[in-house]
C-alpha positions, 0 to 999 in steps of 0.5 A, spaced: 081 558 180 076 564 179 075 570 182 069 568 186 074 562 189 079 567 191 073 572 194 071 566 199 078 564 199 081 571 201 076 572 207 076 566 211 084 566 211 084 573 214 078 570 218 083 565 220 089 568 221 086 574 225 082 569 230 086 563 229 080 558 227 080 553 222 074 550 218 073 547 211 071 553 207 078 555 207 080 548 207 076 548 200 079 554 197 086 551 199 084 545 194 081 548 190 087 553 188 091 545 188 086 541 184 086 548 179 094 548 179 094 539 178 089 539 172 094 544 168 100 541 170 097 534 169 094 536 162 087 533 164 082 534 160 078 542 161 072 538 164 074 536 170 077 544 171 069 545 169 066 539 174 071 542 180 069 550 179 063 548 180 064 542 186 067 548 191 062 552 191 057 546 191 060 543 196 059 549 201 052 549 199 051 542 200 054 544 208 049 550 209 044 545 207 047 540 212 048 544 217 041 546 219 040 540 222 045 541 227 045 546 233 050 550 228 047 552 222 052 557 218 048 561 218 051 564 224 057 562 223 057 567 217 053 573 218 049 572 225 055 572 230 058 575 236 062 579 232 057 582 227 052 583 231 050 584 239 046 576 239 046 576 247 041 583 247 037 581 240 037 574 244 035 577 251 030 581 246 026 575 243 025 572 250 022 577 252 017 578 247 017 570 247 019 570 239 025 566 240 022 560 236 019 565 230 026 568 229 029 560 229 024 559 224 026 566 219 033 564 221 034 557 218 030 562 211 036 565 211 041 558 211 037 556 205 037 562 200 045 562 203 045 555 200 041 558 194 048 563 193 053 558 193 049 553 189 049 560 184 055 560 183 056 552 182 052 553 176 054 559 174 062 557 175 061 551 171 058 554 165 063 559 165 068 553 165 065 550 160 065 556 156 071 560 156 076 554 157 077 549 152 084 549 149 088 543 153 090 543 159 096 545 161 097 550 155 099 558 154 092 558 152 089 554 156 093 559 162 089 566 158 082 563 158 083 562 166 085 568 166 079 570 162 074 565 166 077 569 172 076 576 169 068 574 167 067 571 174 067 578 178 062 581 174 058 575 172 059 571 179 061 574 184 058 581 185 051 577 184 054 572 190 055 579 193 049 582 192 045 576 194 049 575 201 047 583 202 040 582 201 039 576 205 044 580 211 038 585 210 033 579 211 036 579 217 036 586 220 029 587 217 027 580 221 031 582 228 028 588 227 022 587 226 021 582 231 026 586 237 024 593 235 031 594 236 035 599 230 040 598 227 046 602 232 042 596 238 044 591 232 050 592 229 056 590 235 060 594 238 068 594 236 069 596 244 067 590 246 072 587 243 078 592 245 
């Protein structure tokens, strides 16, 4: 499982076990740590190790695409939410100023360059794979070119993914603040309020 996985993987299962919730992208990182584990222990051939680094990260590209077209995009799910930024006062704002339906609008921008980094990382885990990982599955060598293929992945992957998700939550500020006036102390939610 490369390093990226691991990221995703990492912080929704501190989400769940600190909230309780339950959702398919740590379903995901589950199965992906599995189907990594069977195709060692199967002797599969290394392109179906290749095909599931870049069907995960896909897959979760594929639902935020999905998603837009239900009442819950992810977008609010992963980076406008109640527990990141004070969406009832930034709601309360857009209303007043009748924007509510521009700011829709930008929000669903958002989901779609957030389904543009997950769809990076399928690209860039697949070639990656396909690259770094050819002895036999199963193997001692095939264990170290994982072990390789992970290390790669942090600067090669995940710290581009990162950087992406940093420019579009400032997408995000720049458009809420933009649109309210509000600053970024009025945005970013309170910890007491949750006390």
């Amino acid at each position: 499982m490369n390093g990226n996985c691991l990221k995703w993987t990492g912080i929704w299962n501190s989400y769940l076990i600190r909230y309780r919730k339950y959702n398919f992208i740590a379903l995901l990182g589950l199965i992906s740590v599995l189907l990594t584990g069977s195709i060692g222990l199967l002797q599969l051939n290394t392109q179906w190790l290749a095909v599931k680094e870049a069907a995960i990260p896909g897959l979760i590209g594929m639902a935020v695409l999905v998603s837009t077209q239900t009442r819950y995009p992810l977008i609010k799910t992963l980076l406008y939410n109640p527990m990141i930024l004070d969406v009832d006062r930034i709601s309360q704002k857009l209303n007043e100023l009748g924007s509510t339906l521009v700011f829709e609008a930008r929000l669903m921008n958002a989901t779609y360059l957030l389904g543009g980094t997950f769809f990076f990382s399928a690209v860039m885990n697949y070639v990656l794979a396909k690259w770094i990982v050819t002895s036999p599955a199963g193997s001692a060598a095939f264990n170290e070119e994982l072990g390789r293929m992970t290390l790669l992945s942090y600067p090669m992957i995940a710290i581009p993914s990162m950087l992406m998700m940093m420019a579009i939550f400032y997408y995000l500020w720049r458009t809420i603040h933009g649109m309210t006036g509000l600053a970024l102390e009025e945005i970013i939610q309170q910890k007491e309020k949750h006390n």
